[in-house]
C-alpha positions as CSV (number, residue, x, y, z in Angstrom):
1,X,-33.3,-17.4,-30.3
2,X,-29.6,-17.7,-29.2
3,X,-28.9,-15.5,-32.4
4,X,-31.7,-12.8,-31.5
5,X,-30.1,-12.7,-28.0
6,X,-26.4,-12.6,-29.5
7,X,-27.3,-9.9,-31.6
8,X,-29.0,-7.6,-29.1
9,X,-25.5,-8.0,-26.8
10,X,-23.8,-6.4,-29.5
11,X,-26.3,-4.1,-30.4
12,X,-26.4,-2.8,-26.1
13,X,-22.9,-3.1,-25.7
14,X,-22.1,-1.1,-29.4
15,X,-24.4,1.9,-28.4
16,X,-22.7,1.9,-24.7
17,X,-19.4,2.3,-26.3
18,X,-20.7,4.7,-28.9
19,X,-22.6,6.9,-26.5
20,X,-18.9,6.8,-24.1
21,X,-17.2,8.0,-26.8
22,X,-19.1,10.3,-28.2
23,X,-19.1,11.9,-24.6
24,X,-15.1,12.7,-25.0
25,X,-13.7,16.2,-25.1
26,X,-12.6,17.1,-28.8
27,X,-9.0,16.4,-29.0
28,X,-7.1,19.4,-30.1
29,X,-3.3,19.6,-31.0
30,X,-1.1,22.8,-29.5
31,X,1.5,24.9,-32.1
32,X,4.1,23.3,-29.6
33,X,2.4,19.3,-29.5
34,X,4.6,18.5,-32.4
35,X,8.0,19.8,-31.1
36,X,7.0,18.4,-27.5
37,X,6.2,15.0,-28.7
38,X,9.7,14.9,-30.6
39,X,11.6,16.0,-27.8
40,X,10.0,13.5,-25.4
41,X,10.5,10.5,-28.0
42,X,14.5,11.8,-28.7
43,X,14.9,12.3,-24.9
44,X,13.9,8.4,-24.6
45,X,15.8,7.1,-26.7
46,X,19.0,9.3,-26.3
47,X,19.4,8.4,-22.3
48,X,21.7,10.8,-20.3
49,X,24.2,7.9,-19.6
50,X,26.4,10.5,-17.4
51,X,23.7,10.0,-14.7
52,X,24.1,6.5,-14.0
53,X,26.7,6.8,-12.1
54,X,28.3,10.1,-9.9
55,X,30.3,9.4,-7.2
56,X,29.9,12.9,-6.0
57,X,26.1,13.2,-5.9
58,X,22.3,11.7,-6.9
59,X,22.7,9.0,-9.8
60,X,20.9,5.9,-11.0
61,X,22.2,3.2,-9.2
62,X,21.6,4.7,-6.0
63,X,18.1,5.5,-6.7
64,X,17.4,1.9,-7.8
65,X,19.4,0.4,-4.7
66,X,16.8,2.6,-2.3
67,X,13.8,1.7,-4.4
68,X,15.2,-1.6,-4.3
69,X,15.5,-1.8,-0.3
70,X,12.1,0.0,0.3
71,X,10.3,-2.5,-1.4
72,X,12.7,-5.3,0.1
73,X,12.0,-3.5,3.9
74,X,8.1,-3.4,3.3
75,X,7.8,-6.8,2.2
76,X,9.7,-7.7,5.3
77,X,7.0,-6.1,7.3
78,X,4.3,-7.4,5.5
79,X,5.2,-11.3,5.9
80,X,5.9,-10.6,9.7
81,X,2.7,-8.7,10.4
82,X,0.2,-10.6,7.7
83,X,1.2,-14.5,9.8
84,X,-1.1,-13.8,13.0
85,X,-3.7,-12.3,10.5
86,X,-3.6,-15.0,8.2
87,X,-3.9,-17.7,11.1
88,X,-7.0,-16.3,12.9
89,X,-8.4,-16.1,8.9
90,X,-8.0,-19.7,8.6
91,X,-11.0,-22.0,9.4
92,X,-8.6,-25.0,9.9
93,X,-6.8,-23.0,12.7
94,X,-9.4,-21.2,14.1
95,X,-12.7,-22.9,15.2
96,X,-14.3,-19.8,15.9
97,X,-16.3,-18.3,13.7
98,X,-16.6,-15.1,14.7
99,X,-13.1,-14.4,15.2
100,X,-12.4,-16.0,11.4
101,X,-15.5,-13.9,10.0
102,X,-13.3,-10.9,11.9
103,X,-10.1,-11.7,10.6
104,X,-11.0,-11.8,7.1
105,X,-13.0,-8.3,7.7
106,X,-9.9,-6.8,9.0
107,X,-7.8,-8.3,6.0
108,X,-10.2,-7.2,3.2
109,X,-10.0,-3.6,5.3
110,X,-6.6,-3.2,4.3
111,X,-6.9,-4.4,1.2
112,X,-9.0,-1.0,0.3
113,X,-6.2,1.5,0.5
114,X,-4.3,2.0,-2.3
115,X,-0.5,1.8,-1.5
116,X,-0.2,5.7,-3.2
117,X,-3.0,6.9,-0.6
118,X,-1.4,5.1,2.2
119,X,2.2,6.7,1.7
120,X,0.1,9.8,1.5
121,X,-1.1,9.1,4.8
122,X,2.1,8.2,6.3
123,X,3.9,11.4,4.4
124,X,1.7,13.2,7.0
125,X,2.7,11.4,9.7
126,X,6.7,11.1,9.3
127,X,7.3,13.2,6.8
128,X,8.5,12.7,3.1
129,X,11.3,9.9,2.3
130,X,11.9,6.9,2.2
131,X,10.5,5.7,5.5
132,X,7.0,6.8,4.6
133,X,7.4,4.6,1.5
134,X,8.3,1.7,3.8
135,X,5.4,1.8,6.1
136,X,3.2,2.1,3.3
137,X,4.1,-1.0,1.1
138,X,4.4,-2.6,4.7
139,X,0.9,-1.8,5.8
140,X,-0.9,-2.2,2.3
141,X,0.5,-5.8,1.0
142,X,-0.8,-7.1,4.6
143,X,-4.3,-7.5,3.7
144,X,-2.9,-9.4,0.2
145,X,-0.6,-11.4,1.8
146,X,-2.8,-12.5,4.9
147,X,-5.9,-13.3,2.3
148,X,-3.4,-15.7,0.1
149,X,-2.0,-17.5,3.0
150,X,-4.9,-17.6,4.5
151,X,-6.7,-19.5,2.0
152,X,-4.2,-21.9,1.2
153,X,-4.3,-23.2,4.7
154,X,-8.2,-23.5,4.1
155,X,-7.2,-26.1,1.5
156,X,-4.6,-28.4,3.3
157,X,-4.4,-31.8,3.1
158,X,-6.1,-32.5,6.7
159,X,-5.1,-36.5,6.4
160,X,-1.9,-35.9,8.3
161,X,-3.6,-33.1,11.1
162,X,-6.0,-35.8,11.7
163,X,-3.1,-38.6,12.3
164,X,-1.6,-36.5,14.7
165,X,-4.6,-35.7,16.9
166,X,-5.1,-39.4,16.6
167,X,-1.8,-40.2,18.4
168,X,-2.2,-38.0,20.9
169,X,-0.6,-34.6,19.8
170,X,-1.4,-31.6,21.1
171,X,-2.9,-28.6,19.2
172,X,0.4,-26.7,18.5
173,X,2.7,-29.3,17.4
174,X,-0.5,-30.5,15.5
175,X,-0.5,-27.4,13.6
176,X,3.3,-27.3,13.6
177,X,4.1,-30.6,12.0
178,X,0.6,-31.1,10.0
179,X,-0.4,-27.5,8.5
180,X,2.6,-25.4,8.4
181,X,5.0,-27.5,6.2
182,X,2.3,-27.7,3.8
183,X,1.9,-23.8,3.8
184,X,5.4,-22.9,4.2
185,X,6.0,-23.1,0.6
186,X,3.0,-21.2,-0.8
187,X,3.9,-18.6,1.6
188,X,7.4,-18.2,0.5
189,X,6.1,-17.9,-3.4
190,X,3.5,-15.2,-2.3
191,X,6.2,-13.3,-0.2
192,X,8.5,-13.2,-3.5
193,X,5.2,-12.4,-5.6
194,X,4.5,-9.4,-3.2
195,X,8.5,-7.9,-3.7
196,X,8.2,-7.8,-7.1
197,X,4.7,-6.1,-6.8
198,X,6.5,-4.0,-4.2
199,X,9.4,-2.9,-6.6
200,X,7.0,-1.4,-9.2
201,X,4.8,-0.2,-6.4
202,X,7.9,1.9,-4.9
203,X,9.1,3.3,-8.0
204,X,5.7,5.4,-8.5
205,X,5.4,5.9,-4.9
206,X,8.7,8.3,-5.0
207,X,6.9,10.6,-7.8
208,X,4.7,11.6,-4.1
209,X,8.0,11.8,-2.2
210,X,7.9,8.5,-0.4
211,X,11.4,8.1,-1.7
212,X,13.3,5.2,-4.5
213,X,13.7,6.5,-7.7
214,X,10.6,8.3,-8.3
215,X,11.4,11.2,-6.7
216,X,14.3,12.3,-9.6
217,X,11.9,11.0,-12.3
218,X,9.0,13.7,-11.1
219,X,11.9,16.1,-11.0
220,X,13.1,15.3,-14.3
221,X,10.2,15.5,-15.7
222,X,9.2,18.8,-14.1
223,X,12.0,20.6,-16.1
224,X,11.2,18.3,-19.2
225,X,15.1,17.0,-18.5
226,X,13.7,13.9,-21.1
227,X,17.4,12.4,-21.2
228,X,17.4,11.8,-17.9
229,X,14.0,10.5,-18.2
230,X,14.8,8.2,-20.5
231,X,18.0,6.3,-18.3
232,X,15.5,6.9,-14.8
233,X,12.8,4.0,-17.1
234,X,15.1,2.3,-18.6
235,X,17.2,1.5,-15.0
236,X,13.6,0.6,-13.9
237,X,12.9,-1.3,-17.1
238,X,16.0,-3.3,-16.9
239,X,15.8,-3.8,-12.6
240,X,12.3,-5.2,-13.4
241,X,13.3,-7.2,-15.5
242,X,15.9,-9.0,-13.3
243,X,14.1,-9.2,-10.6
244,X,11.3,-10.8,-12.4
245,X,13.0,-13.2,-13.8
246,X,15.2,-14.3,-10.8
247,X,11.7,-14.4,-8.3
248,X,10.0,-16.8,-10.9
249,X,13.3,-19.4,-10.8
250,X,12.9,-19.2,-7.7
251,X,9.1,-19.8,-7.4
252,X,9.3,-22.8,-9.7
253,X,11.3,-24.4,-6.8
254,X,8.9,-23.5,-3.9
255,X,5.9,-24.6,-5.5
């Protein structure tokens, strides 16, 4: 029986993926595919290194550095405005269920934008640069943020909340001295989590115009300038990178 089932899986999900690719356009190759795929792959790996650095004009570094502070500046935002969120979220805060219930709505509202549609939104509103990409990594890692922090004060240790009470604490030093030191480290490790989501997340928002280093990689590529596309991912390779690795180290000691 398990086999007959088994085999019928594979049989439903085989003719799902045949009949999706069978609904594909026929891929045809251009006179010009050939030389554009060669100048693309030789732009890549033959960088224009003269545009890391001009002290007279647009270059890598500062490209990086204002992709760099928009995602530093919007994570900012988020970890001040995501706290009051995350504790009317929280069911060992708030007794309340209706006001939880609403909290989480609101949270998982935000969560539905798409950072790229939200600087689109804020484009509108302030104009292009890098403010608009600030707001919108502000506004959109709110509703992440608040769930995660949220959620881990839903699974503290209540031992110590319910010593406190006991000796006659009142409910904010209660909640001081018995939730928050057990949250504050998760909260640091999702703040750090967010920036380096918020990195990435600023590089492609600057191919809209929300500013960071986006905005001379859509121009780049634009005039098929691939040298210059090559040093614009590499310096986002290589900041990545760092980043990356200096967030975990530092996440290993929080949690």
């Amino acid at each position: 029986m398990k086999r007959i089932r088994l085999i019928a899986i594979v049989a439903i999900v085989s003719a799902i993926y045949i009949w999706a690719f069978a609904g594909l356009p026929k891929l045809e190759w251009k006179d010009t595919s050939v030389e554009v795929v060669s100048a693309i792959v030789s732009g890549l790996f033959q960088p224009d290194w003269s545009y890391v650095y001009d002290p007279d004009g647009e270059d890598l570094l500062r490209g990086l550095l204002d992709t760099l502070a928009i995602a530093l500046l919007g994570t900012f935002i988020a970890g001040i405005l995501c706290i009051p969120f995350a504790f009317l979220a929280s069911k060992n805060v708030i007794k309340s269920k209706a006001t939880v219930g609403t909290s989480k709505f609101m949270l998982s509202f935000i969560r539905v934008f798409p950072d790229i549609v939200l600087a689109l939104l804020f484009i509108k509103a302030v104009g292009p640069g890098a403010f608009a990409g600030v707001l919108a990594l502000g506004i959109g890692a709110v509703g992440m943020l608040g769930k995660l922090i949220s959620e881990s004060m839903d699974h503290v240790d209540l031992s110590s909340k319910e010593a406190l009470i006991s000796s006659g604490a009142n409910p904010v030093k209660t909640f001081i001295f018995a939730i928050v030191p057990q949250v504050l480290p998760n909260f640091f490790s999702f703040i750090l989590y967010r920036f380096e989501v918020n990195v990435r997340a600023a590089a492609v928002l600057g191919v809209i115009g929300a500013g960071g280093i986006g905005t001379p990689l859509i121009f780049a590529l634009s005039v098929r300038d691939w040298e210059r596309v090559g040093i614009i991912l590499l310096g986002i390779i290589l900041m990545v990178t760092v980043i990356d690795m200096i967030s975990g180290k530092l996440r290993a000691r929080f949690i």
